[in-house]
PADREN-196476 format. One record per residue (C-alpha): residue in one letter; z, y negated, x negated. Coordinates in nm, 3 decimals. Layout:
[A, [Z, Y, X]]
...
END
This chain:
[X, [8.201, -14.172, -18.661]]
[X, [8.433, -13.940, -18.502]]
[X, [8.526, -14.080, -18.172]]
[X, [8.108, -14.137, -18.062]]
[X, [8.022, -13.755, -18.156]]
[X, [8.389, -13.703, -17.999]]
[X, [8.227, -13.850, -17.675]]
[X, [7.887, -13.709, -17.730]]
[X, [8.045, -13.356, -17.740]]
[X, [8.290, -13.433, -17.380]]
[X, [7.969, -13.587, -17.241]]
[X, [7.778, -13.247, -17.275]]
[X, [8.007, -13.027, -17.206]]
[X, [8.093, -13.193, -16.880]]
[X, [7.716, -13.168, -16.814]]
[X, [7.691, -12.790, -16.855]]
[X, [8.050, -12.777, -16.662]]
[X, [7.854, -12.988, -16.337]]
[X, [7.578, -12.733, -16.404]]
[X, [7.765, -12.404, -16.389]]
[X, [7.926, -12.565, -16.094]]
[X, [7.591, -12.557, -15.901]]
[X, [7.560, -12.190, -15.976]]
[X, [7.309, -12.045, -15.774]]
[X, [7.181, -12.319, -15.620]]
[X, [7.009, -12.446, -15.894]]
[X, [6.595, -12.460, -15.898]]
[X, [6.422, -12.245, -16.165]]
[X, [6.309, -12.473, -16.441]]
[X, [5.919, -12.556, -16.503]]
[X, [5.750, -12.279, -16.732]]
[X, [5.808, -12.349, -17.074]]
[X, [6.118, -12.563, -16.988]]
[X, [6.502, -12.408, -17.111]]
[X, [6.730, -12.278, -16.826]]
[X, [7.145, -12.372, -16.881]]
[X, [7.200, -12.114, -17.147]]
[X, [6.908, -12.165, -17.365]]
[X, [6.989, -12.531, -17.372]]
[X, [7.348, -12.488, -17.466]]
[X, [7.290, -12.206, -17.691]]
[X, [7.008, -12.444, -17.904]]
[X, [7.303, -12.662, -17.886]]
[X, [7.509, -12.444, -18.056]]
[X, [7.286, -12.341, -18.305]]
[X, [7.192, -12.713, -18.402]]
[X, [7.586, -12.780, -18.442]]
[X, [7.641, -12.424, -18.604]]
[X, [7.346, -12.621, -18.860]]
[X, [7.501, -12.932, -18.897]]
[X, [7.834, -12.763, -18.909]]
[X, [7.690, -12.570, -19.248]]
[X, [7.540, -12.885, -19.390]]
[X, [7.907, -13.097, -19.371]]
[X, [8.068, -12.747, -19.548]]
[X, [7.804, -12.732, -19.779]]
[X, [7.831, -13.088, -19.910]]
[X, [8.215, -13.030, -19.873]]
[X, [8.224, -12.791, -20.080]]
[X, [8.016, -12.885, -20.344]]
[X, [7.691, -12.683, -20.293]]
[X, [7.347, -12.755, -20.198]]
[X, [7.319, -12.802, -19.850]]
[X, [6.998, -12.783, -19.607]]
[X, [6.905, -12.851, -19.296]]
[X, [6.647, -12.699, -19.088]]
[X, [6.670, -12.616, -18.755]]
[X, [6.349, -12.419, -18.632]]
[X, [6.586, -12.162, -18.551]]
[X, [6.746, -12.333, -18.325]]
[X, [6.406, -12.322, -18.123]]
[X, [6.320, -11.970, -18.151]]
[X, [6.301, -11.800, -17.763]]
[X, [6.465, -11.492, -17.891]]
[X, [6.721, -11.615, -18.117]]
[X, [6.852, -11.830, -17.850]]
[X, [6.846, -11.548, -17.597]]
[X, [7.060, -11.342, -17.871]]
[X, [7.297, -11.600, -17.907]]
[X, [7.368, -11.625, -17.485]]
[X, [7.397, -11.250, -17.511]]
[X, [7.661, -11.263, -17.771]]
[X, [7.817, -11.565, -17.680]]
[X, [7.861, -11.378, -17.320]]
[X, [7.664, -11.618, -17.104]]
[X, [7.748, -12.019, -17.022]]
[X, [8.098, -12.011, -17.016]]
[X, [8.095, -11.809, -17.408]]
[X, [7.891, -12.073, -17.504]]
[X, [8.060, -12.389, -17.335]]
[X, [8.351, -12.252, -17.535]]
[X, [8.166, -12.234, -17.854]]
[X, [8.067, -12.573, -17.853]]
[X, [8.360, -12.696, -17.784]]
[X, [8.544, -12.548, -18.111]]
[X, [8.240, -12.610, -18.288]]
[X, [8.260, -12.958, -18.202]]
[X, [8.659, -13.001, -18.251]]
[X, [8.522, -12.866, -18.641]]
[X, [8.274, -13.108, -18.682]]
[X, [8.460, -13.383, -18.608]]
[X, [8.739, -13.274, -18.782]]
[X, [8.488, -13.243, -19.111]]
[X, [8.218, -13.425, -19.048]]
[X, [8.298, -13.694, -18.831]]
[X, [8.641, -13.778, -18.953]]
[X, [8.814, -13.902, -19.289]]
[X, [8.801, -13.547, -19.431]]
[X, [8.441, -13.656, -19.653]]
[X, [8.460, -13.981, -19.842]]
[X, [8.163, -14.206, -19.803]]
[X, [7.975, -14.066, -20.131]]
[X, [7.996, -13.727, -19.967]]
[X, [7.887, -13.860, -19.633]]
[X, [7.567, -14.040, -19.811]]
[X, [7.459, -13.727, -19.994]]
[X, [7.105, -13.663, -19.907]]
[X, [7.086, -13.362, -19.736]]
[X, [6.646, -13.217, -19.736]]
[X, [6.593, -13.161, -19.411]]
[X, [6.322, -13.011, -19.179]]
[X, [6.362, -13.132, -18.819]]
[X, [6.148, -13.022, -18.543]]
[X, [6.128, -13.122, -18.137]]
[X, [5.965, -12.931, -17.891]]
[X, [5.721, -12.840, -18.208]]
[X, [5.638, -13.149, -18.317]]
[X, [5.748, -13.231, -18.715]]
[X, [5.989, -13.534, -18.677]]
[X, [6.150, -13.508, -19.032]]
[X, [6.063, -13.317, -19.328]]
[X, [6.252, -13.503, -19.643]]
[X, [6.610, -13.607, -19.735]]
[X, [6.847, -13.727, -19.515]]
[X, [7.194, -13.876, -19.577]]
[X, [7.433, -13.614, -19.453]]
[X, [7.663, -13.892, -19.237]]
[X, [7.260, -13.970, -19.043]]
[X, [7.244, -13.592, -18.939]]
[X, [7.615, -13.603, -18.766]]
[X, [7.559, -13.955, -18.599]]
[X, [7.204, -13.827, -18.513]]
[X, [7.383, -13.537, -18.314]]
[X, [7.620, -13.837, -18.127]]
[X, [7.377, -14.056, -18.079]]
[X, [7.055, -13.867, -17.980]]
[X, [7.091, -13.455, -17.964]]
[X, [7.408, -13.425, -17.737]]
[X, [7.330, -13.724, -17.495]]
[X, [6.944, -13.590, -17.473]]
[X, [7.079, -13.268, -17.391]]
[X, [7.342, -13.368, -17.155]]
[X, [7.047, -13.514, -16.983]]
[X, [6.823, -13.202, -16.979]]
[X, [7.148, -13.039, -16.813]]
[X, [7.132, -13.271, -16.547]]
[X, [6.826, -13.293, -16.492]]
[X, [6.816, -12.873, -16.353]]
[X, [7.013, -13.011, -16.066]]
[X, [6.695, -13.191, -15.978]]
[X, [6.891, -13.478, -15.791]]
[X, [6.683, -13.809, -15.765]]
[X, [6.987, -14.023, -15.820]]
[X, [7.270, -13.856, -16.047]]
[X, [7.594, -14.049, -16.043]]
[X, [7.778, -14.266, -16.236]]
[X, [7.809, -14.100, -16.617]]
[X, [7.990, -14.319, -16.814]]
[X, [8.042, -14.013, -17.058]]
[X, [7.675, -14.024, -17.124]]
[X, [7.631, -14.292, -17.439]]
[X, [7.335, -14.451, -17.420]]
[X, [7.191, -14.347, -17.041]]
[X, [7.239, -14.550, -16.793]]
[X, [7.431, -14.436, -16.463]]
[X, [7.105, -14.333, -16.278]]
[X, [7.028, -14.079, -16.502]]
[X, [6.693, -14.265, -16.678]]
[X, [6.621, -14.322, -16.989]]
[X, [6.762, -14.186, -17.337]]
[X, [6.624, -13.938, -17.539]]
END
């Protein structure tokens, strides 16, 4: 499990890097859409979830996992202010990720640990898509499989290029940028 949410983690964060690259030259989302540091600070605060949930089971406690927060305008806003803007937050990830897959994405939990049904509430872009147990090892592949490659993609997609090129670090998308999440 490690070396996919390994990936998944490089994948994004050279996204955001070939974003910040573009600096000012890139187009103002759509209304209602997430500019470069909103995405990567929901990002942060889905892993900074996930991240509690592995430490939770770790440690022998009831663990959760709910991330409406991780949707909220203002909280996100807060966390690109603290973090200190897109390269704060690239950094954040990063560590955040090297902790998750140290913890959960690596031998540190053994497989009963890993299959421990964690209750979780799971929303996108406000629709309900889980509300009920899910085993804890799910939640950290979900992250590799489908959160960091989907928003890799939204990254990419504020360069508004109509072909992107070849991004083999992008599991699951094929090179032209279609498809995915």
């Amino acid at each position: 499990m490690s070396e996919p949410l390994r990936e998944a983690f490089r994948a994004l964060l050279d996204a955001a890097a070939t974003v910040a690259d573009a600096g000012a030259t890139l187009p103002v989302p759509p209304e209602g859409e997430w500019d470069a540091d909103r995405i990567l600070a929901h990002v942060s605060l889905v892993t900074a979830t996930t991240l509690a949930a592995v430490s939770a089971v770790a440690s022998g406690v009831a663990a959760t996992y709910d991330n409406r927060v991780a949707h909220d305008v203002w909280t996100l806003d807060r966390v690109v202010e603290l973090a200190g803007g897109g390269p704060g937050l690239r950094e954040r990830i990063r560590v955040q990720g090297e902790a998750l897959c140290a913890l959960g994405g690596g031998p540190a939990l053994s497989a009963a640990e890993l299959d421990t049904p964690v209750p979780t509430l799971l929303l996108s872009h406000d629709t309900l898509m889980v509300d009920g147990p899910v085993p804890l090892r799910d939640l950290v592949a979900g992250l590799a499989e489908a959160e960091l490659p989907g928003h890799a993609k939204q990254l990419l997609d504020l360069l508004d290029l109509p072909d992107l090129p070849d991004l083999p670090g992008l599991p699951g998308l094929p090179a032209d940028g279609t498809g995915g999440v």
